[in-house]
C-alpha positions as CSV (number, residue, x, y, z in Angstrom):
1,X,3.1,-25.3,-5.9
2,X,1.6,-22.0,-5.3
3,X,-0.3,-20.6,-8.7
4,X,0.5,-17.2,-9.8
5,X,-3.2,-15.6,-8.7
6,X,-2.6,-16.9,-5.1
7,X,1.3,-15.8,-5.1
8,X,-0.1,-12.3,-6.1
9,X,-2.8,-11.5,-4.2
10,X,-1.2,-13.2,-1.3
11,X,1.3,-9.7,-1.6
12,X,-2.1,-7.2,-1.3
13,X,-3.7,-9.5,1.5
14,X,-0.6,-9.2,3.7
15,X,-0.3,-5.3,3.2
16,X,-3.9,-5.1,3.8
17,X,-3.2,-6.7,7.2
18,X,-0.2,-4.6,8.4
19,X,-2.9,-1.5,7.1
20,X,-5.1,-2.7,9.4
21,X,-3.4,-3.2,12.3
22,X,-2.3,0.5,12.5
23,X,-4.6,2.3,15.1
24,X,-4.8,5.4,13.3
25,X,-6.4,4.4,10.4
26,X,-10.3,4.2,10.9
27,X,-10.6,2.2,7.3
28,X,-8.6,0.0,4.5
29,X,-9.8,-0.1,1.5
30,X,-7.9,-2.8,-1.3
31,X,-8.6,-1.2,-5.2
32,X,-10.0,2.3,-6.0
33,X,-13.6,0.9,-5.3
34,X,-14.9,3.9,-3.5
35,X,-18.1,2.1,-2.6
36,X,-16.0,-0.2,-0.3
37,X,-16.0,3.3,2.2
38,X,-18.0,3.8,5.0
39,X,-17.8,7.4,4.3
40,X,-15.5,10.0,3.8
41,X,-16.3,10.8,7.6
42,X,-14.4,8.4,9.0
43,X,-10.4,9.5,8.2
44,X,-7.6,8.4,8.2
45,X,-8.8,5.8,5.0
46,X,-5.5,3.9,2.9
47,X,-6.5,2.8,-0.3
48,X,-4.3,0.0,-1.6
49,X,-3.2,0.4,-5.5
50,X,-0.8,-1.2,-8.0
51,X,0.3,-0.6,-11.5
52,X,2.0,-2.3,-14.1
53,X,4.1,-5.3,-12.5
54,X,7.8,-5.7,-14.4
55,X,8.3,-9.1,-14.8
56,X,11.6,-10.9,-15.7
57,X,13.3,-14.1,-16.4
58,X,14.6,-15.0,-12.9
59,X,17.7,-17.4,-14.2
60,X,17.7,-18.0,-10.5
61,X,16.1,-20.3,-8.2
62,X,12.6,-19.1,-9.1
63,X,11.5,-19.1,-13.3
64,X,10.1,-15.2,-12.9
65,X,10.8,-12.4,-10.7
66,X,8.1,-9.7,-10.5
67,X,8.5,-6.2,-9.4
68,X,5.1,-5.2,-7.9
69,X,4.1,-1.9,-7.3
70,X,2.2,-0.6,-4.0
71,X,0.5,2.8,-4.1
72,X,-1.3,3.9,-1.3
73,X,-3.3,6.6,-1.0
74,X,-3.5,8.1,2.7
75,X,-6.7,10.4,3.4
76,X,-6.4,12.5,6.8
77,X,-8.1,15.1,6.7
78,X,-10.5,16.7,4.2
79,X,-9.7,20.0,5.1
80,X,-6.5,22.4,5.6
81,X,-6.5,21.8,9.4
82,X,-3.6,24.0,11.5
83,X,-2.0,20.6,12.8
84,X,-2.4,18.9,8.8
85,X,1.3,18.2,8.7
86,X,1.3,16.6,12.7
87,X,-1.4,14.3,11.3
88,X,0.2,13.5,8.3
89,X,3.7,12.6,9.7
90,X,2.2,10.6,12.1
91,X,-0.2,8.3,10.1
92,X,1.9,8.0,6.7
93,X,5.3,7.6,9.5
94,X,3.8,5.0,11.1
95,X,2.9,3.4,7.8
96,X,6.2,3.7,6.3
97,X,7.5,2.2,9.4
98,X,5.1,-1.1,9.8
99,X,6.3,-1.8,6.1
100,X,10.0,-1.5,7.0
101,X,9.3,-3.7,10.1
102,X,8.9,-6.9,7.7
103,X,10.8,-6.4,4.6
104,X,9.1,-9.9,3.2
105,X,5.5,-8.9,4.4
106,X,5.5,-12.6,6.4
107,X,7.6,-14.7,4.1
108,X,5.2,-13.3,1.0
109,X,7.7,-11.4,-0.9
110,X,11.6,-11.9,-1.3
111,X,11.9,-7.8,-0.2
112,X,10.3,-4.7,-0.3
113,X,11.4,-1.4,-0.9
114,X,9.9,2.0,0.1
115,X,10.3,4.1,-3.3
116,X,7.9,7.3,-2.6
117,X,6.7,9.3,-0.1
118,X,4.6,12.3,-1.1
119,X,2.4,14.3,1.1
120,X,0.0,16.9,-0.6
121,X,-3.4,16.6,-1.9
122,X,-6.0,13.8,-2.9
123,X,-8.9,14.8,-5.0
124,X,-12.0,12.1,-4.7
125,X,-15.4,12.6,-6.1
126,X,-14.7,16.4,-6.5
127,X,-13.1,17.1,-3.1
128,X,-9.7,17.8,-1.7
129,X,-8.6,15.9,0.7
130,X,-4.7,16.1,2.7
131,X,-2.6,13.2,3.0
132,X,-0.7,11.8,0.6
133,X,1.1,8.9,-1.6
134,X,3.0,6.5,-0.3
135,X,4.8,3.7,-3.0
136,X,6.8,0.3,-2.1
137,X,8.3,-1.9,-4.5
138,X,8.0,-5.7,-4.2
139,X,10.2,-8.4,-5.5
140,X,8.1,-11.8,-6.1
141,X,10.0,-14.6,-6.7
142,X,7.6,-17.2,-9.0
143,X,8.3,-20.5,-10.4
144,X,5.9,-22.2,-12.6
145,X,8.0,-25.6,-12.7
């Protein structure tokens, strides 16, 4: 039996993996801990996020099922370049599309779902960079009998 910590952070390390596996992303960072950066010089950078996890009485096979939010953050450029939307289609594309590749992230979720897809501005330590938000839903299946 799998404990809950090692059921949930067995969901980040697997998105972390298909992050880093993308060739246009020079870094992958898990959390908002900006010290985990190079530096801001070496773009594109995904930061991996959550928020509040619904959890639910399964009445199913499994005791819980959790609803786990994935936010990341895609930093491409840090300034208003003429090709900004190329760049950006192409990186947060080929992100969306790894995700939807594997639907269970390798057997660690029951699904995943891709709820948001927002390209725009970032503001980090005072700066703007382009890029955007991209959000997945996944559905963790947890017994604790």
């Amino acid at each position: 039996m799998t404990g809950f910590k090692d059921a949930f952070v067995a969901v980040f390390e697997a998105v972390q993996e298909i992050l880093q596996k993308q060739k246009e992303l020079q870094q992958v960072v898990l959390g908002k801990n900006l010290k985990q950066l190079d530096s801001f010089d070496k773009l594109p950078i995904a930061i991996i996020n959550t928020d509040e996890a619904k959890v639910a009485s399964s009445g199913g096979l499994a005791d819980y099922e959790l609803k786990i939010p994935i936010i990341l953050d895609v930093i491409i450029v840090e300034y208003e370049a003429e090709n900004w939307f190329d760049k950006m289609s192409k990186v947060m594309g080929e992100i969306v599309d790894a995700f939807l590749d594997d639907t269970t992230l390798g057997g660690r979720v029951r699904d995943l779902v891709w709820t948001g897809y927002a390209p725009g501005t970032i503001t980090f330590e005072d700066a703007v960079f382009y890029g955007g938000e991209i959000r997945f839903t996944a559905t963790l299946d947890y017994g604790n009998s």
